[in-house]
Structures are given as C-alpha cells and as structure tokens.
C-alpha positions in Angstrom: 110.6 106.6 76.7 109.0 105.2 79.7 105.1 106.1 80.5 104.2 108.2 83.5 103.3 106.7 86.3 99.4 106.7 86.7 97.1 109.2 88.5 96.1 106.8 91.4 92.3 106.8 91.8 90.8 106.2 95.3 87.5 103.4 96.2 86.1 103.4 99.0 85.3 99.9 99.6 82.3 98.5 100.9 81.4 98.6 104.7 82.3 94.8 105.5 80.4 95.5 109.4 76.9 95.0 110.5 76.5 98.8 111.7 73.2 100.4 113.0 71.1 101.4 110.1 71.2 105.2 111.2 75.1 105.0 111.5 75.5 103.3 107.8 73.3 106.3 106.4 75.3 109.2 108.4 78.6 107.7 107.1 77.7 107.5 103.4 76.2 111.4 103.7 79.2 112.4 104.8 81.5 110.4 102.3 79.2 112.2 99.8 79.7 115.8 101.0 83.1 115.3 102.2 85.6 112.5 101.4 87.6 113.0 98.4 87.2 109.4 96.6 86.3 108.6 93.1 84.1 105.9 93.8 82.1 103.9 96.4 81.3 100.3 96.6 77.8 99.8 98.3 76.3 96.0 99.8 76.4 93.8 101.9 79.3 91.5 101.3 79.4 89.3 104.2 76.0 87.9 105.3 72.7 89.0 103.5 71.0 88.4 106.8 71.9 92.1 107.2 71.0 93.5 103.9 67.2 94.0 104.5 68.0 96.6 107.4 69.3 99.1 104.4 66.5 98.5 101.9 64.8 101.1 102.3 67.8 103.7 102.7 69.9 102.3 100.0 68.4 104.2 97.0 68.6 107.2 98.6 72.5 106.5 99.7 72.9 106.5 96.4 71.9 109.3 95.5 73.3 111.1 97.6 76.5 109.7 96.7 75.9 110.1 92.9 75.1 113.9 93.6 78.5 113.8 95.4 80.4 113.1 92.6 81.1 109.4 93.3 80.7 106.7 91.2 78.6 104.1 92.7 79.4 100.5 92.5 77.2 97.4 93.6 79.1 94.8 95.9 77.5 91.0 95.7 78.2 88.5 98.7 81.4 86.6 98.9 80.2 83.9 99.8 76.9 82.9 98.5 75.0 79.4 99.6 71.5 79.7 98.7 69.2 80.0 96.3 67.6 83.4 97.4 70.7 84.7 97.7 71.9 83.6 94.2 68.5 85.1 92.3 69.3 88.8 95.1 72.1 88.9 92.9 70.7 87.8 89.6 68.1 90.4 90.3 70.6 93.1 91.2 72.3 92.2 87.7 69.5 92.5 85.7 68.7 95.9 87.5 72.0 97.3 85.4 73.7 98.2 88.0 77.7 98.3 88.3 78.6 95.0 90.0 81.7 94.2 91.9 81.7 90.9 91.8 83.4 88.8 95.1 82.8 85.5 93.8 83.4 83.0 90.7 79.5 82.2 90.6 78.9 86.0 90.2 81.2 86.3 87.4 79.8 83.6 86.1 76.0 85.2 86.0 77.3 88.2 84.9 78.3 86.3 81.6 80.4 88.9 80.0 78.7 92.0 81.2 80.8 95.2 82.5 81.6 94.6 86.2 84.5 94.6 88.5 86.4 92.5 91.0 86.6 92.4 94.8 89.2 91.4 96.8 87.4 88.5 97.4 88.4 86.6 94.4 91.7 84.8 94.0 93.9 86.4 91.3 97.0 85.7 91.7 98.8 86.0 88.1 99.2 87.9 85.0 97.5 84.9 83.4 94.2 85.3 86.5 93.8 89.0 85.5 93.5 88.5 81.9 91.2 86.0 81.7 89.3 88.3 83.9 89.9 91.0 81.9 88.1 89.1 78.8 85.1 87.9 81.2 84.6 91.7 81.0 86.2 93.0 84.4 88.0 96.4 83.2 89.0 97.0 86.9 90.4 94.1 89.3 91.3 94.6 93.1 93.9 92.4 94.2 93.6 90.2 97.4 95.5 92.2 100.3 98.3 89.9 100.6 100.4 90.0 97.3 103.8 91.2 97.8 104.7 94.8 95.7 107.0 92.0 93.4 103.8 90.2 92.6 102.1 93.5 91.8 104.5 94.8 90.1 104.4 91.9 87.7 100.3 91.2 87.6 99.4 95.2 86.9 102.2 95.6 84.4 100.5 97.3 80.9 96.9 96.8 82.3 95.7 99.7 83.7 93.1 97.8 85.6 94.5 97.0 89.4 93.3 98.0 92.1 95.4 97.6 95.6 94.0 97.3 98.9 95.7 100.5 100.6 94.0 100.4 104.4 91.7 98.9 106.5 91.6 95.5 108.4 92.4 92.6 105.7 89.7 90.4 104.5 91.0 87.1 105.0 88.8 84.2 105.0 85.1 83.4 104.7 83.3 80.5 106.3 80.2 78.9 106.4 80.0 79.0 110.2 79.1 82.0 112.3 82.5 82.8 114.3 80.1 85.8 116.1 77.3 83.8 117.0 79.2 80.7 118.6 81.6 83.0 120.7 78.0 84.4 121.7 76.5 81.4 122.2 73.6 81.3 119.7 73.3 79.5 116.6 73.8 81.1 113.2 69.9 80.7 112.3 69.0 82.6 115.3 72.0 84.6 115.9 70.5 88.1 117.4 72.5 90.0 115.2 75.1 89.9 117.7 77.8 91.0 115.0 76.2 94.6 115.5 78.2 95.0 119.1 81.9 95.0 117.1 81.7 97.8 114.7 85.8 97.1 113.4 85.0 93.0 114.2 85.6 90.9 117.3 89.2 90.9 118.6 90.6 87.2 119.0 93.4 86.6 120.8 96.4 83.5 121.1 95.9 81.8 124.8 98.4 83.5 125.9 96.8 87.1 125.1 98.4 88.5 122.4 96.3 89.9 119.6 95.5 87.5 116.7 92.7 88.1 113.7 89.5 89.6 114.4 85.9 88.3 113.5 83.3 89.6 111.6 80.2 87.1 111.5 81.4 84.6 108.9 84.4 86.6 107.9 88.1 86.3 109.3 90.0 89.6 109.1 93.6 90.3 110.5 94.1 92.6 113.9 96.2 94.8 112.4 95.2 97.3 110.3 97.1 97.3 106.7 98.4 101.0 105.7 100.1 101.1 102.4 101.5 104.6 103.4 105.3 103.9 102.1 104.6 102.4 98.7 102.3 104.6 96.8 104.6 105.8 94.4 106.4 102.7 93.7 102.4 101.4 93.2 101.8 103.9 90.4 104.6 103.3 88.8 104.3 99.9 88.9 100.7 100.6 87.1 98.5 100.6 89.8 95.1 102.8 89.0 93.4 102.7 92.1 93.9 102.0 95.9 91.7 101.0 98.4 90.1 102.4 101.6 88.1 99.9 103.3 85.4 101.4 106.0 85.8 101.4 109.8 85.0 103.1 112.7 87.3 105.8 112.4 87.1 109.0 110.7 87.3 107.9 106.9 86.8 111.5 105.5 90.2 112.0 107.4 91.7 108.2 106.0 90.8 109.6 102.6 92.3 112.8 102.7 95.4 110.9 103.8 95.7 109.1 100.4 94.9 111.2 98.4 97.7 113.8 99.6 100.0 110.5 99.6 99.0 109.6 95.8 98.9 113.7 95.2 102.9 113.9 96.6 101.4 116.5 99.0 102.5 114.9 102.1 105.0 111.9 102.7 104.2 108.5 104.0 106.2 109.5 107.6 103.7 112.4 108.0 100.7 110.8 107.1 101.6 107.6 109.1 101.6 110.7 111.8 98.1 111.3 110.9 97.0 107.9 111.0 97.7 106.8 114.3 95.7 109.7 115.7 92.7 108.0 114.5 90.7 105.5 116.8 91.8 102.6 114.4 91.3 98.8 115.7 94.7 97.5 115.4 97.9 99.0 114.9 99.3 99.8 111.4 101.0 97.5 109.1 102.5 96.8 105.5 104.0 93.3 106.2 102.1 91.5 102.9 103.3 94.5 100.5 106.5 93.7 101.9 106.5 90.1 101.5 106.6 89.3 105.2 103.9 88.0 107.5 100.7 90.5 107.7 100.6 91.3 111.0 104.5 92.7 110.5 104.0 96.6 111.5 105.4 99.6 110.0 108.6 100.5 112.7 109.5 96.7 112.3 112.1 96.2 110.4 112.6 93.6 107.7 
C-alpha cells in the first residue's frame, strides 16, 4: 500500500535584500497577522554589513511572529570571511536559537546540534542529505536548480526536503561587491547602495536582453522561479515543505497562492493567473524543475 502523499508545509524564507529598516519591520507584522506560513526564516544572509540596521527590531520581529503562530528560524551568512562574522554566528548558536545553516563552516560549529539547511549549501544526492541528516539537519532545502527527477530520487523516505517554490533564484555568492562596482564605490565604503534595488539590480546581455540580477555579493537569476505546476507531483515525491522567498510584491497574496496549490483548492493555471498580477521582478519560470535552463518560462514549451 503506498503512503500518502505529504501535507506540504510552507517557509517563508529569509529576506535576501537590503530593505529600509521600517519596510523590513512592516513586512514581518504583516506576515505575522496575515500570511498563512508555518515558519519564517529571519537574518541577514548575504552581507552582515546590513545586519546592525535590524538589531534593535529583531527581538521584537520575533515576537511578533511567534505570537503569529510561526515558527521562527535563525538564517547565518552564506558566505562568511571574517572572524567577527564567524564568532556573530558562534554567538547566535550558543544563544539556542534554531539555525539554518547556509554554509559548511556553520554546520561545522553547530557540531551535531538541531539546525536546518539553506539553499545555500550544495546537496545534491541521496548520499549529501544523509550525511546531513546525521550532522543533525532534520529539514534540508534543496538548491533551486535540481530537476523534479533529482528530487524525486534525493527526498525519497526522508521526510526532510524542502523545495524552493518562488522567488528570484539564489545563484552564486562572491567575494566582490557586484552593487558597489556598478556604483562606483568600493565594497569597504559602499554607501549601502544595495538599498536602491529592493528585488536586486537587473543586468542585462550587451545586446539588452535580461540576464541575472544583483544583490550586493549575491548573483540571482531575472526570472522569477514559480513551481505552480508541480506541487502535487512534489508531495508525492516526499517533499514536506516549499519555499517562498521575499520580494517586493505582496507575499501575504504569494502565500495564499501555495497554500491553496498544496491545499488542491485552486489549480496551477489559476494561480499562475494570480501571480502575474503581482508587481514581480522578472517573469515566471519552472525551467530547473523541468530540467531545462532557468530562465525557461512557464508558456515555453519543452
């Protein structure tokens, strides 16, 4: 007799953006009060030259969250260089708080400890997840571009994957400052000018057409990945959670999307529908779950 597929669970992800302080609180009282996820990952991922903005408001995010009925998770950097940033973390770890780890070194200081994985980290085999699994990580979200074949195959009997269902991929991190050099400042004295693209910095081919977008150190794709049409075949591949990573759009609306989608109250043409109402960055796109290039959108065909 075969098992049921799962209920799919929803996280929102952390907000990858340098948004205004005021704007970052506002969005995380109303994912509180109104979005219909089970969980929210909170930190600053990216560069933790941002991080002491929200100090102050953090505690009180959470909170508010908490009294929302969301589980609250701590996000670490993705790409940590320095030693103040590598004792932030240690710190943040001995605080007892839920970690998502986005990095090896993380997972590494957590030293066995209950935590869970970012998309950040390359897992990319049944063999990846359950070593993982026995460093302690009882929920694992996949990198964005594994095909639903390679899912299928890595979630199998684990009831610990999580998929990244929307939002602008995370591709790449570097040690350069893509946003500061288009600006013409240096990293060390950047301005902050990351804080003018609130969905990243469109880049573009020489001949125009749109390419990846930038987001300080960070690389993401233009388009904006939708898993709208695979959701069932997700669950019953084992999938326990999907994915919702922040923009500039309305999120409470994104959210309600997915969970009608994993609820089978709505189908993946009519919430596609929905979808592109939104002010989203980039148009939508399913190309990695379907083993083609990324930036393949949904009305292409295979």
């Amino acid at each position: 007799m075969s098992k049921a597929p799962n209920r799919l669970s929803l996280t929102l992800g952390p907000v990858l953006f340098n948004w205004p302080v005021v704007r970052w609180v506002e969005f995380y009282k109303r994912i509180a009060d109104e979005a219909p996820v089970d969980r929210v990952c909170l930190g600053e991922v990216v560069c933790s030259k941002r991080q002491p903005f929200r100090d102050d408001v953090i505690l009180e995010t959470v909170d508010r969250l908490e009294r929302g009925g969301k589980e609250v998770v701590y996000s670490t950097l993705a790409l940590p260089t320095t030693k103040r940033e590598i004792r932030a973390i240690g710190e943040m770890i001995e605080a007892g708080y839920l970690i998502e780890a986005n990095d090896i070194a993380t997972i590494q200081m957590l030293n066995g400890r209950p935590h869970v994985i970012g998309p950040f980290v390359n897992i990319y085999s049944e063999a990846a997840l359950a070593q993982h699994l026995a460093l302690g990580a009882p929920r694992v979200c996949l990198p964005p571009e594994l095909p639903l074949r390679s899912i299928r195959l890595i979630a199998a009997g684990n009831d610990a994957v999580e998929v990244f269902a929307f939002g602008r991929a995370p591709l790449a991190l570097s040690a350069r400052c893509y946003h500061a050099r288009a600006h013409g400042v240096s990293k060390d004295a950047c301005q902050f000018v990351c804080e003018r693209d609130a969905d990243g910095m469109n880049v573009s081919t020489i001949d125009g057409k749109p390419f990846f977008a930038v987001n300080g150190i960070q690389t993401l794709g233009h388009v904006v990945t939708a898993v709208t049409r695979e959701v069932a075949d997700l669950a019953e591949a084992g999938v326990v959670s999907l994915r919702l990573s922040p923009h500039s759009c309305d999120m409470v609306k994104v959210a309600s999307v997915f969970r009608d989608l994993a609820d089978s109250q709505v189908t993946s043409e009519e919430a596609n529908e929905v979808l592109s109402t939104l002010a989203l960055p980039g148009p939508l796109s399913d190309g990695y779950l379907r083993g083609l290039p990324g930036a393949r959108l949904l009305d292409e065909v295979d």
